[in-house]
C-alpha positions in Angstrom: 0.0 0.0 0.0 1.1 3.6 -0.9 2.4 5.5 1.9 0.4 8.9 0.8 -2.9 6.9 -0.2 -6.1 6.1 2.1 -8.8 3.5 2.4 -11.5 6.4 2.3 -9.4 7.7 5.3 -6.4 5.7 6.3 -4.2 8.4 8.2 -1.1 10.0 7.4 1.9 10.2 9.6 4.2 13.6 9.5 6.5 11.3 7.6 4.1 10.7 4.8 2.9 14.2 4.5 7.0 15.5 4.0 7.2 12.5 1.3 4.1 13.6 -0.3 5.2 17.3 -0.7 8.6 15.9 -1.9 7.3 13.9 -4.6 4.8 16.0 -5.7 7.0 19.1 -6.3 9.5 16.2 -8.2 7.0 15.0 -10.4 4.4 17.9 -10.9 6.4 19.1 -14.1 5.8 15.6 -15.6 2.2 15.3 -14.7 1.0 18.7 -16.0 2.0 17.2 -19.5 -1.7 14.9 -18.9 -3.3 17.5 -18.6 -6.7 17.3 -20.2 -6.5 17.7 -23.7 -8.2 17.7 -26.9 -7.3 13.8 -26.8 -9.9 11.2 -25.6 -13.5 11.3 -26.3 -15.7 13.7 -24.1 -18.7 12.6 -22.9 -20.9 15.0 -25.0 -24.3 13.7 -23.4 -26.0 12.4 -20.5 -28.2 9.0 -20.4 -30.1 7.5 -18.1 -28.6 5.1 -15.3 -29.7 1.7 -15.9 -31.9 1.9 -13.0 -33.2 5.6 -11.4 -31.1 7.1 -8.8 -33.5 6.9 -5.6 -35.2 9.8 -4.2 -33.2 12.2 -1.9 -34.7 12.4 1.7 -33.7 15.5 3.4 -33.2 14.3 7.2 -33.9 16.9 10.4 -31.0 18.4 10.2 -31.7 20.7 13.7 -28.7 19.2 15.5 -25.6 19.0 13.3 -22.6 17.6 15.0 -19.0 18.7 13.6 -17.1 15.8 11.8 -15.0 14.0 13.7 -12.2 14.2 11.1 -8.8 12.8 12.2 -10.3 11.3 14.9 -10.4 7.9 14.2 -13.2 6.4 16.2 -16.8 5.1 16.4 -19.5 7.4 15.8 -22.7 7.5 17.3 -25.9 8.0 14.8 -26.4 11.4 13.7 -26.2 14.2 10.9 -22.6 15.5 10.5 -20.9 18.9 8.8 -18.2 18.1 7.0 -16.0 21.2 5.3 -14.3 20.0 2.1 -12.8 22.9 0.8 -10.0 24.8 2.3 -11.6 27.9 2.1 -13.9 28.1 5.0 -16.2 30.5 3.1 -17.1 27.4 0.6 -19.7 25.0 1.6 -19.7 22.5 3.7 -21.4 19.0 3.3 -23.7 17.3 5.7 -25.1 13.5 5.8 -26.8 11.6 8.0 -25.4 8.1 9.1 -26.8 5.5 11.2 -24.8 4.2 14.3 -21.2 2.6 14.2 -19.4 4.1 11.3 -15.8 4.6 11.5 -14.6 8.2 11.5 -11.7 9.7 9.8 -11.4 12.0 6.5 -14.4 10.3 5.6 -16.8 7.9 7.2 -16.4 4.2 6.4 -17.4 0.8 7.8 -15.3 -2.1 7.4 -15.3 -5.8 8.0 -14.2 -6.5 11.9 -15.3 -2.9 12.6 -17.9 -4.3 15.0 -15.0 -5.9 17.3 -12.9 -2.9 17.8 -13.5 -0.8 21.4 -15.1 2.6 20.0 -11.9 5.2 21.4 -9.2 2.7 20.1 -7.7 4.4 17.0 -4.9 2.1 16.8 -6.8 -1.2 16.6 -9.1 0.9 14.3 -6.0 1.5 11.8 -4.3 -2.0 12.2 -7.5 -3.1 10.9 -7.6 -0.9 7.9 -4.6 -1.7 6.9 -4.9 -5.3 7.3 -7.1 -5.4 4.2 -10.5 -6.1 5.7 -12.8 -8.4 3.8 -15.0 -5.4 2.4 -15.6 -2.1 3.1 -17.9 0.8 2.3 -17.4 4.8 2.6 -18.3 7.9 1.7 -16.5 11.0 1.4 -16.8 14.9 0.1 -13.9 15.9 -1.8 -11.9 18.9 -3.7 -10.9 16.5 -6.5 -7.1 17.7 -7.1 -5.3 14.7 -9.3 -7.2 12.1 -11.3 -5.3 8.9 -12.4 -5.4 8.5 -16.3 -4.0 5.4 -18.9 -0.1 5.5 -19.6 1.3 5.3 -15.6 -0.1 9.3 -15.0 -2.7 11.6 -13.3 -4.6 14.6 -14.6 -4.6 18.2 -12.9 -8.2 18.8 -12.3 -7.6 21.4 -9.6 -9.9 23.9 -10.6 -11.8 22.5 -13.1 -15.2 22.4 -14.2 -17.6 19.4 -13.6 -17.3 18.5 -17.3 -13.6 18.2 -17.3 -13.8 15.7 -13.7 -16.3 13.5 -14.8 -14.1 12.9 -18.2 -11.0 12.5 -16.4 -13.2 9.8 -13.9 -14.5 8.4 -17.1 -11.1 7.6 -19.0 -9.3 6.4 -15.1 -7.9 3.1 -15.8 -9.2 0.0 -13.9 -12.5 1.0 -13.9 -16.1 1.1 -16.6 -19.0 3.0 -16.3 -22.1 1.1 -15.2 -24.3 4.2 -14.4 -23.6 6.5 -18.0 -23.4 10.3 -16.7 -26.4 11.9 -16.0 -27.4 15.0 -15.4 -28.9 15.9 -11.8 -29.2 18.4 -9.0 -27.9 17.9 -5.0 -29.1 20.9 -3.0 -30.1 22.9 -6.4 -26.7 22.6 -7.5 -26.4 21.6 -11.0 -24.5 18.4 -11.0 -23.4 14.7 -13.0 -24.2 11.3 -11.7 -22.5 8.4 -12.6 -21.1 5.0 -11.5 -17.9 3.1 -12.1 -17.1 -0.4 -11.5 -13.4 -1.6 -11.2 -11.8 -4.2 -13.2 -9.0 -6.1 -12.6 -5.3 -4.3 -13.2 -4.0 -4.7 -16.7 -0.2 -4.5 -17.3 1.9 -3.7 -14.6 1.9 0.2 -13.9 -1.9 0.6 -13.2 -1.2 3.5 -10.3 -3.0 2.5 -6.9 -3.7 5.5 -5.8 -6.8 6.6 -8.2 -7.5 10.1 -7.0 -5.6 12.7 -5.2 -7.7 15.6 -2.9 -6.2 18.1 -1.0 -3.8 16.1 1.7 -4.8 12.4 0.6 -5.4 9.8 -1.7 -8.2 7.2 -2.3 -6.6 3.9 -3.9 -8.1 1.2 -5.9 -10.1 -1.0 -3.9 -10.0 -3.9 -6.0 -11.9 -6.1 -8.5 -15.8 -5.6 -8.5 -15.5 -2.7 -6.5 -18.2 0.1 -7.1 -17.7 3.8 -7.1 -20.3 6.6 -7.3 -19.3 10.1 -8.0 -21.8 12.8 -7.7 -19.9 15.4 -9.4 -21.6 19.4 -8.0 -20.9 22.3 -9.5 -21.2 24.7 -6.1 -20.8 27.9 -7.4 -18.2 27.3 -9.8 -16.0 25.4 -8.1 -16.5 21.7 -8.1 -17.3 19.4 -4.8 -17.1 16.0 -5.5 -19.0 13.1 -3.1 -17.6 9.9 -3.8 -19.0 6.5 -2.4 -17.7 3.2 -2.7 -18.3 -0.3 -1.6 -16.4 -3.5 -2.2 -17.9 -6.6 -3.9 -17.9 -8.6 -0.7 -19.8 -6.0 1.0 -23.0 -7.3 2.9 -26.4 -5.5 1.4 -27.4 -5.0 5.1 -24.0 -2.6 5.3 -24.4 -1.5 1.6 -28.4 0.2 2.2 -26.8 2.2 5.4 -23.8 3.8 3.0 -27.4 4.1 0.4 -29.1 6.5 3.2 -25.7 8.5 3.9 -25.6 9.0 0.1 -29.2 10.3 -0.2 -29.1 12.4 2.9 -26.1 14.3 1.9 -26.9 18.2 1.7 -24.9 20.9 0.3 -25.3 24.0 2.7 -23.8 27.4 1.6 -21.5 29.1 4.4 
C-alpha cells in the first residue's frame, strides 16, 4: 500500500505528508503534460442510469454535529458537517449516518469494525490496513489529481464538472455502469455516474486513483463500485464519492445508500 494513499481515510503520519510534498514538487512538471487535452473522447451527453437514482430524503438536520475528522473512532448516529474545501467560506457537506461508522477523512465501515472498542484508534488503523474483507465509505472531496491510462494523473484542480467527470470516465481500472447523468444535489447543478473496477492490466496501473487536498483514495479492488456525484457549487466543483467492495453485505451496503441520499450541500 502507498504510503500517501487512504482506504476512504487511512491516516497519514508527519513522515508521509513530508514524502508527499517531496514527490509532488519532483514530479508535478511531468504530470501537467496529462493534462486534459483535446485527446480522448468527451462525454458529449448524458443517459439515463440503468436503473433511477432513488429519491433524496432530506433528514432533520436541527442538530448537526462537527465531523470527527482525524479522529479515528466510532460514531454515534447522527447528521454530521463536514468542510471539504479549504476555504472556509465554501460549503460544507452534511449527511446523516446510522450508528457505528468509522470516523476519519471520511466515514467508512469495514469488516471487523464491530469488534474494535469505540476510542481505540490504533486497533481501528491496524484493521484498515490489514485489508478487511469489504468495506464501504463515503466521502466529500476537492478533487485535485485524477489517475489516467499510460502510468499518469490529470490536474483537475480547478476545473469544471465537465472536465472531472471525463477525467473519472477515462481512469484506468474502472467502466462505467451508471452513464453520466445529469442531476441536482441541494439545487446545485450536478453529473451522476457510476464506475465499477476491473481487474489491473499491465503492470503500472497506479494505486492511488485520486488525489484531494492532503490524501489519496486507492483502488479498492476487483468488483468494487464507485459513485461520484460530481456538483458544481458555485463554480468550483465538490465532488461526493461513495464506494463499496464486492464482498460487502447488502445490510452494510443500504446504510452507505441512506448516507448518500441524505447528503446536503449547505452554503456558508
Amino acid at each position: 500500500m502507498d504510503a500517501d494513499t487512504v482506504i476512504i481515510g487511512r491516516p497519514w503520519t508527519a513522515d508521509d505528508r513530508r514524502r508527499w510534498r517531496t514527490r509532488r514538487h519532483a514530479v508535478i512538471g511531468a504530470l501537467a503534460a496529462g493534462a486534459l487535452g483535446a485527446g480522448g473522447i468527451l462525454v458529449a451527453s448524458y443517459a439515463n442510469p440503468d436503473r433511477p437514482d432513488p429519491a433524496h430524503h432530506s433528514p432533520d438536520t436541527s442538530v448537526v454535529t462537527p465531523y470527527p475528522e482525524l479522529s479515528m473512532t466510532t460514531m454515534d448516529a447522527g447528521t454530521y458537517a463536514v468542510r471539504p474545501f479549504a476555504d472556509p467560506a465554501l460549503p460544507e457537506v452534511r449527511f446523516t449516518l446510522p450508528a457505528g461508522w468509522n470516523a476519519w477523512a471520511g466515514p467508512n465501515r469495514f469488516a471487523g469494525l464491530d469488534r474494535v472498542a469505540p476510542e481505540d484508534a490504533t486497533t481501528h488503523q491496524d484493521v484498515l490496513e490489514s485489508e478487511p474483507a469489504w468495506i464501504v465509505g463515503m466521502i466529500p472531496v476537492d478533487p485535485r489529481w485524477i489517475a489516467q491510462p499510460g502510468c499518469r494523473m490529470v490536474d483537475v484542480t480547478g476545473a469544471d464538472v465537465e472536465t472531472v467527470v471525463h477525467a473519472l470516465v477515462g481512469a484506468p481500472r474502472v467502466r462505467v455502469i451508471w452513464h453520466p447523468q445529469r442531476t441536482t444535489v441541494s439545487g446545485h447543478p450536478a453529473v451522476h455516474l457510476r464506475l465499477r473496477e476491473g481487474s489491473a492490466r499491465g503492470t503500472c496501473a497506479p494505486a492511488t486513483m485520486m488525489r484531494a487536498r492532503d490524501i489519496g483514495l486507492r483502488y479498492l479492488g476487483r468488483g468494487t463500485t464507485y459513485d461520484a456525484r460530481v456538483v458544481d457549487v458555485g463554480g468550483r466543483t465538490l465532488l461526493l464519492w461513495s464506494v463499496w467492495t464486492a464482498a460487502t453485505p447488502r445490510s452494510r451496503t443500504r446504510d452507505l445508500f441512506t448516507g448518500m441520499h441524505s447528503v446536503e450541500v449547505h452554503d456558508r
